[in-house]
C-alpha positions as CSV (number, residue, x, y, z in Angstrom):
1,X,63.7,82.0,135.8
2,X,63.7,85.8,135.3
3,X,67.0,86.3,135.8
4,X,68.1,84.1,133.4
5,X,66.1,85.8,130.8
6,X,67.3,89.1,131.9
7,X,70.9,87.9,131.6
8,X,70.0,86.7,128.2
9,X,68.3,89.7,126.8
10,X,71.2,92.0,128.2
11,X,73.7,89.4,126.1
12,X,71.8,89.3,123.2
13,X,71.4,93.0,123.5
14,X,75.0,93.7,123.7
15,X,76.6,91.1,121.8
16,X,79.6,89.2,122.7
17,X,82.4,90.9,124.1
18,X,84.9,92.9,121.8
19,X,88.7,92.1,122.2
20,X,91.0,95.4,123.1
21,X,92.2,96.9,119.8
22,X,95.2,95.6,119.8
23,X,98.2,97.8,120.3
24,X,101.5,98.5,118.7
25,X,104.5,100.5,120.0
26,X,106.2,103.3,117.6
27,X,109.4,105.3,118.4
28,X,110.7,108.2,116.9
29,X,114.3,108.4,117.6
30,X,117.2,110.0,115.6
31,X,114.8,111.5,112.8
32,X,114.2,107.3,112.0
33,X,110.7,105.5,113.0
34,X,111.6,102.4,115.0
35,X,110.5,99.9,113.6
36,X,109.9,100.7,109.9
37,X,107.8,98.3,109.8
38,X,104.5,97.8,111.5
39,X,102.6,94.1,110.7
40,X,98.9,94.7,111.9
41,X,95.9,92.1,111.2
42,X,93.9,93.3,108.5
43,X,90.0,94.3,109.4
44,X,90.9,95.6,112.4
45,X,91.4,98.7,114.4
46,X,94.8,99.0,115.7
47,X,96.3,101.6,118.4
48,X,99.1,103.6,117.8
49,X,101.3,104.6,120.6
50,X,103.9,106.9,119.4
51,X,107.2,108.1,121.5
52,X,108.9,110.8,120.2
53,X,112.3,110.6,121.6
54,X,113.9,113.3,119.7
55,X,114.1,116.9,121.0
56,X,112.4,118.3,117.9
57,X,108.6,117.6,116.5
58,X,107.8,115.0,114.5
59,X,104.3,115.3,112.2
60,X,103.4,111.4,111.4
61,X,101.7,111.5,108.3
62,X,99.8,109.4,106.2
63,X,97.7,109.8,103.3
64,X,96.9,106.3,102.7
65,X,95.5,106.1,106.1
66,X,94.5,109.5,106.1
67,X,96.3,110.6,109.4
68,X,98.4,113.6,110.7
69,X,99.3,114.1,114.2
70,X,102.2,116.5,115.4
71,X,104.1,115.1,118.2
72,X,106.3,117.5,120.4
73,X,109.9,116.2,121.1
74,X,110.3,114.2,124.1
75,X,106.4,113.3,124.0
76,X,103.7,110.3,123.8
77,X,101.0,110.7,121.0
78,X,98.1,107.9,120.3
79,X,96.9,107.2,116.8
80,X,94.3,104.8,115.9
81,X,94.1,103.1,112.5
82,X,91.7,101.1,110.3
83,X,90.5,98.7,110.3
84,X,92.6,98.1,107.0
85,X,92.0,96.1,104.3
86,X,94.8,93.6,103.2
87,X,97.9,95.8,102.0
88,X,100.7,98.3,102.5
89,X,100.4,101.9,103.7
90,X,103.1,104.5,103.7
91,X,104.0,106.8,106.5
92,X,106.4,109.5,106.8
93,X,107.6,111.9,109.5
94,X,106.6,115.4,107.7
95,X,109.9,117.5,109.0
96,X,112.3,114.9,108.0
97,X,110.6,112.7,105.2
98,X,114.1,112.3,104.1
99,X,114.6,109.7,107.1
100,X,111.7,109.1,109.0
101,X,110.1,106.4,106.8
102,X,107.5,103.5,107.6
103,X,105.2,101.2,106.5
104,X,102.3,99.7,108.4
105,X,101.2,96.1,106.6
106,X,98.2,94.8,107.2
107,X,97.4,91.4,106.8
């Protein structure tokens, strides 16, 4: 009987097991973010794996979800967001916010 109550108390203790954030793929590739568009579920925390493809740097930056990360050309970068409430949230690609555009809609 113990150990069942010992299994219990370490459940309770813990709580139930959290999924893996989940995790989305972002490419930076001709001065562009592919895709533009990023559809995440609201009221969670979502990972951000970036692949700068271009020989240049790339800053991703967002003030909406109040993140900036530089990512040297022909590297991997991870950025974690939200959780998010329902909504859209701008990004931009701060050397070439003329072109590198995105969106990241969380719902």
């Amino acid at each position: 009987m113990f150990p069942t109550a010992l299994v219990l108390a370490l459940f309770l203790a813990t709580g139930p097991a959290q999924a893996a954030d989940p995790e989305l793929s972002l490419v930076i590739k001709n001065h562009r973010f592919e895709p533009a568009e990023l559809r995440v579920p609201a009221g969670r925390r979502v990972k951000l794996s970036v692949h700068n493809q271009d020989a240049t740097p790339e800053e991703f930056d967002s003030f909406s979800l109040n993140r900036e990360k530089v990512i040297p050309g022909g590297s991997r970068a991870t950025i974690f967001i939200g959780p998010l409430k329902p909504g859209t949230y701008e990004f931009i690609g701060e050397y070439n916010a003329a072109t590198a555009k995105g969106v990241v809609i969380a719902e």
